[in-house]
C-alpha positions in Angstrom: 8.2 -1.8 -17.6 4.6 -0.9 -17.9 2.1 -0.3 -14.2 0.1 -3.1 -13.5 -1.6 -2.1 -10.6 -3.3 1.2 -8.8 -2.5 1.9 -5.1 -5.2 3.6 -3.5 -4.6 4.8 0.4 -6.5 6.7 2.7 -4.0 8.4 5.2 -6.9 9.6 7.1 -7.2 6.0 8.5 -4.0 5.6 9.7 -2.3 6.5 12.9 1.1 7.8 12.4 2.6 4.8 13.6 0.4 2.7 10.7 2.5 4.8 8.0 5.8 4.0 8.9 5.2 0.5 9.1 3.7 0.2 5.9 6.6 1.9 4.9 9.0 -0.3 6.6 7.0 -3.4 5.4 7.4 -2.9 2.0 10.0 -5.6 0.4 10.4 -3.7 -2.8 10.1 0.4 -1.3 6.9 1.1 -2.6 5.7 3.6 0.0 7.8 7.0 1.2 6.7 9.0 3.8 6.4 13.1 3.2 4.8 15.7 5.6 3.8 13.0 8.1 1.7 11.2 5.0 2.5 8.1 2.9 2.3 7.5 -0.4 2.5 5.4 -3.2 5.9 6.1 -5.3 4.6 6.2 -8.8 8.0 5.0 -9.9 8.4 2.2 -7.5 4.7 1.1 -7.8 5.6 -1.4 -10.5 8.5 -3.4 -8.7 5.0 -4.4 -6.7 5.4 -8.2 -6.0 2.1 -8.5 -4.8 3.3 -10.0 -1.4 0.4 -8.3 0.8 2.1 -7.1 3.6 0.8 -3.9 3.3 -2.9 -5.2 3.3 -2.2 -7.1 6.2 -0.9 -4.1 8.3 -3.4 -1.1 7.0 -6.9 -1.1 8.7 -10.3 -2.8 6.7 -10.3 -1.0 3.6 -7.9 1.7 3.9 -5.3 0.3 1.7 -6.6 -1.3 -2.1 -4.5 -2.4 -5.0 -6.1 -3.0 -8.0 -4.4 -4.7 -10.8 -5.4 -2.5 -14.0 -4.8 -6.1 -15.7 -8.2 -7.8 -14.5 -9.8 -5.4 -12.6 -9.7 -7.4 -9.4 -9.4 -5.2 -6.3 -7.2 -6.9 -2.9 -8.6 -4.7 -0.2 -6.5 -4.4 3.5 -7.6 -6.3 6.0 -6.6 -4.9 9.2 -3.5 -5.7 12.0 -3.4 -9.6 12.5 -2.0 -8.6 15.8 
């Protein structure tokens, strides 16, 4: 199976806490945690559902997926609470 999308993340933005849920989150196990950072699993990045939990957890622009397909860019938008 071929990558559709690009996970861009700026750990800088996020309090430790942030990073395990978006690990946690994940339906599919995208994101792994290593020396207190998280990151995109390259091999795991294409079982991506597109569900957008993560951009609902990760702060106002911390967190974009763009699908390689069309270009179009989902950008996080912050805690809902």
């Amino acid at each position: 199976m071929g990558i559709f999308i690009e996970i861009n993340l700026e750990n800088d933005r996020l309090s430790l806490e942030l990073r395990q849920r978006l690990v946690s989150v994940c339906p599919v196990d995208i994101f792994k945690t290593e020396d207190q950072l998280v990151a995109a699993c390259p091999e795991q990045v294409d079982e991506c559902t597109l569900c957008e939990l993560c951009l609902d957890i990760a702060p106002a622009g911390a967190l974009t997926i763009r699908k390689l397909y069309s270009d179009q860019h989902l950008v996080s938008r912050g805690s809902k609470g």
